[in-house]
N, C-alpha and C positions, 0 to 999 in steps of 0.2 A: 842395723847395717848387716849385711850379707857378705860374709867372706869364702870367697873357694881357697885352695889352698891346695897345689898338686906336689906332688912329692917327687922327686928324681925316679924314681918305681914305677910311676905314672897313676898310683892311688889317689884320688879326687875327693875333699873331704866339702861338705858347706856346713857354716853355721852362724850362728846368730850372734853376731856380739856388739857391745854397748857401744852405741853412736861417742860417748864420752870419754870412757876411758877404754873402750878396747878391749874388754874382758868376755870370758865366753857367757854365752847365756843360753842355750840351747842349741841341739846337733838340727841340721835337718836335711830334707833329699828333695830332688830334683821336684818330683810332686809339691810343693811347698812354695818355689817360686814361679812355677811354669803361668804365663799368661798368654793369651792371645792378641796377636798384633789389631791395634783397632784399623777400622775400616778394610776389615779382611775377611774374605769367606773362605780362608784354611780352617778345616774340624784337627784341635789339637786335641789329644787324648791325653791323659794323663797312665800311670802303669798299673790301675785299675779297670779302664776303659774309659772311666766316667769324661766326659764331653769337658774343656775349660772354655767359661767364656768369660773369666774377667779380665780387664784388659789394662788394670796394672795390678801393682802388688799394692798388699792390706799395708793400714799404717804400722801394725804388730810390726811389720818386716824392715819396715824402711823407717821409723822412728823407733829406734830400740833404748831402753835404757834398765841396766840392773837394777838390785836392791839398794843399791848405795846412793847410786845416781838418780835415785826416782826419788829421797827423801829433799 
């Protein structure tokens, strides 16, 4: 699962954590979940330039589970 997280400061944090219990599992950035909308001819760039065409997020992202919760 994919949590943002804004702070009253307005600092914006994403990161990874366990679909089961909620525990962090790794940081990540905007790069990591950007996709492109399907049946759409917008060119989305990511903050390297590189072109995104997938048009959802990996299962890494959206089925997460720690070390504890994977056993």
């Amino acid at each position: 699962m994919i949590k943002l997280k804004i702070e009253a400061n307005g600092n914006q944090t994403l990161t990874k954590v366990c679909n089961h219990c909620g525990c962090h599992i790794d940081n990540l950035t905007t790069d990591d979940i950007l996709v492109k909308p399907p049946n759409n001819d917008l060119t989305i760039k990511d903050s390297q330039g590189n072109e995104i065409t997938r048009t959802e997020l990996p299962t890494e992202l959206t089925e997460c589970k720690c070390e504890e919760c994977n056993d």
